[in-house]
C-alpha positions in Angstrom: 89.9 -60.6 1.5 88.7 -57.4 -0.1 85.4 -55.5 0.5 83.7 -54.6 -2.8 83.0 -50.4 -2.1 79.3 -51.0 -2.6 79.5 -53.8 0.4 81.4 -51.8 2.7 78.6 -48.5 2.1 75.7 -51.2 3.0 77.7 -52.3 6.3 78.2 -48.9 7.2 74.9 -47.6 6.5 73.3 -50.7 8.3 75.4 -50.2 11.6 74.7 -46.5 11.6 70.8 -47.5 11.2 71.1 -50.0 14.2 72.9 -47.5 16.4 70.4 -44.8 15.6 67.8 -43.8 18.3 64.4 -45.4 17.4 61.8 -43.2 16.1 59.3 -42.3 18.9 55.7 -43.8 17.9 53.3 -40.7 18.8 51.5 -40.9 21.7 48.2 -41.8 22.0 45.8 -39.0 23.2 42.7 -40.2 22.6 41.8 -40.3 26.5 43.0 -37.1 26.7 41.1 -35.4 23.6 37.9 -37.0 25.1 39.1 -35.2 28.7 39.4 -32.0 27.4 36.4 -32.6 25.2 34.3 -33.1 28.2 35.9 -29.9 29.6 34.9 -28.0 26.9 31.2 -29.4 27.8 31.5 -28.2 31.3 31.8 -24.7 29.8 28.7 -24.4 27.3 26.9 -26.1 30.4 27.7 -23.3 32.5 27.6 -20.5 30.0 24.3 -21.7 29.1 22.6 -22.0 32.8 24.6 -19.0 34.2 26.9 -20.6 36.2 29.7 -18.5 37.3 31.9 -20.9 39.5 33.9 -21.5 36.9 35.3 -25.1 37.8 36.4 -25.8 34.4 39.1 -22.7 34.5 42.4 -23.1 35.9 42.8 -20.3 39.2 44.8 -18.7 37.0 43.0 -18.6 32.9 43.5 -15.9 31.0 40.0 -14.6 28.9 40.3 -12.2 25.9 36.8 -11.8 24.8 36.4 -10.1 21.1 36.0 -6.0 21.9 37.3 -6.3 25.3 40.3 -6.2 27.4 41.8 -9.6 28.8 40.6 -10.5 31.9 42.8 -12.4 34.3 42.5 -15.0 37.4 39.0 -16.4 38.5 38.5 -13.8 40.8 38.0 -11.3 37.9 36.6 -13.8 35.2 33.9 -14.5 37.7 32.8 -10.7 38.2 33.4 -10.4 34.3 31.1 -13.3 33.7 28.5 -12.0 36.1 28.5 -8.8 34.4 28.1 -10.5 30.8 25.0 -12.8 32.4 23.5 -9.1 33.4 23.6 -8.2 29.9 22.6 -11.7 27.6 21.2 -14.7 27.9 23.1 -17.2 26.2 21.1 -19.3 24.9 22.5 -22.0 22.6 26.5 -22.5 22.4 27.7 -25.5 19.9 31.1 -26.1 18.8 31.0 -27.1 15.1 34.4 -27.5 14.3 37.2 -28.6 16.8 40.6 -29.5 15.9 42.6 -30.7 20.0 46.4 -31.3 19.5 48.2 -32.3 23.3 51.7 -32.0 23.6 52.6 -33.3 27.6 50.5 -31.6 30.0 49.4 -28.7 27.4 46.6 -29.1 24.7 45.9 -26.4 21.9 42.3 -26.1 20.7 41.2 -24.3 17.3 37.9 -24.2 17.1 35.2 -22.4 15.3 31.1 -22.8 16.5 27.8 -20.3 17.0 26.5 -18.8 20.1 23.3 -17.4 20.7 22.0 -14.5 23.2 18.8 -13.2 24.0 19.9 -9.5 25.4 18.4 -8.6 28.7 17.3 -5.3 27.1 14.9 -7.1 24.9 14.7 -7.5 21.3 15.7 -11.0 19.0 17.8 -13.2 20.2 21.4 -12.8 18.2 23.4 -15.6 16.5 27.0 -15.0 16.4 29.7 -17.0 14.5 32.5 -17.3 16.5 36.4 -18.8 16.0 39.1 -19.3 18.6 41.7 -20.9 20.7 41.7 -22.4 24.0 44.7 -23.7 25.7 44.0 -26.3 28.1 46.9 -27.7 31.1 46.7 -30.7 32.7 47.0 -30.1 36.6 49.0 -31.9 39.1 46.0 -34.5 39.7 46.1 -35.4 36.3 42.9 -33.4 35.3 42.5 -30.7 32.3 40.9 -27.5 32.6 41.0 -24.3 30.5 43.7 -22.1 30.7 43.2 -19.7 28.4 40.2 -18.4 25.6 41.0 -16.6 23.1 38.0 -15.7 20.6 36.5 -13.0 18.5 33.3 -13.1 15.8 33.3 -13.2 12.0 31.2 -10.2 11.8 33.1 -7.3 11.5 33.2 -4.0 13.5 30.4 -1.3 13.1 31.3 0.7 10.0 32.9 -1.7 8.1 
């Protein structure tokens, strides 16, 4: 018996299909969106109340704040926070746009939002648009925390 060509390509291409790996179906991260959502409320809650214990920081985060050199480990995010409390009042930090992608125990955040600060000098309060990153890692226990913050402001630099 002879195999038409046309029969012999379907075989072939049907075996090669059924051998094949199956196509991984994405995970589902919603649990884990709504985690690090929940993170990201930990921090407006303590930026906005002046809570410097940090909890929602991994021991070792990384901060780059815009016009500022990175600041490293809790130890030095907490006197760098303290000295940022001395100087504003943050009053008012929403989140207006968040996009949260998690790939295994590391989640990427782009986000953009508005902050608010009263200075401690005096004067008006100041309303800030802001855009960034955070990177968040999921520990050991199985809980996320913020890693690293990467953000600057969409006004630009004196003099331009």
């Amino acid at each position: 018996m002879r195999t038409a060509p046309s029969t012999l390509l379907i075989s072939v291409a049907a075996l090669t299909l059924a051998c094949a790996p199956a196509a991984e179906m994405p995970e589902d991260t919603t649990a884990d969106v709504a985690a690090i959502e929940a993170v990201r409320a930990q921090e407006v809650a303590a930026i906005t109340s002046g809570d410097t214990s940090l909890a929602y920081l991994t021991d070792d985060a990384v901060v780059m704040p815009p016009g500022a050199p990175q600041v490293a480990g809790k130890a030095a995010l907490r006197n760098w926070m303290r000295e940022f409390m001395a100087a504003v009042t943050i009053q008012a930090a929403t989140y207006d746009q968040s996009t949260i992608t998690v790939a295994g125990d590391w989640a990427i955040e782009h986000y953009t939002g508005t902050v608010t600060m009263m200075p401690a000098s005096g004067g008006a309060a100041m309303t800030e648009s802001m855009k960034g990153i955070h990177v968040y890692r999921r520990g050991a226990d199985g809980t996320w925390k913020m890693a690293m913050d990467v953000w600057n402001t969409d006004s630009a630099p004196p003099g331009m």
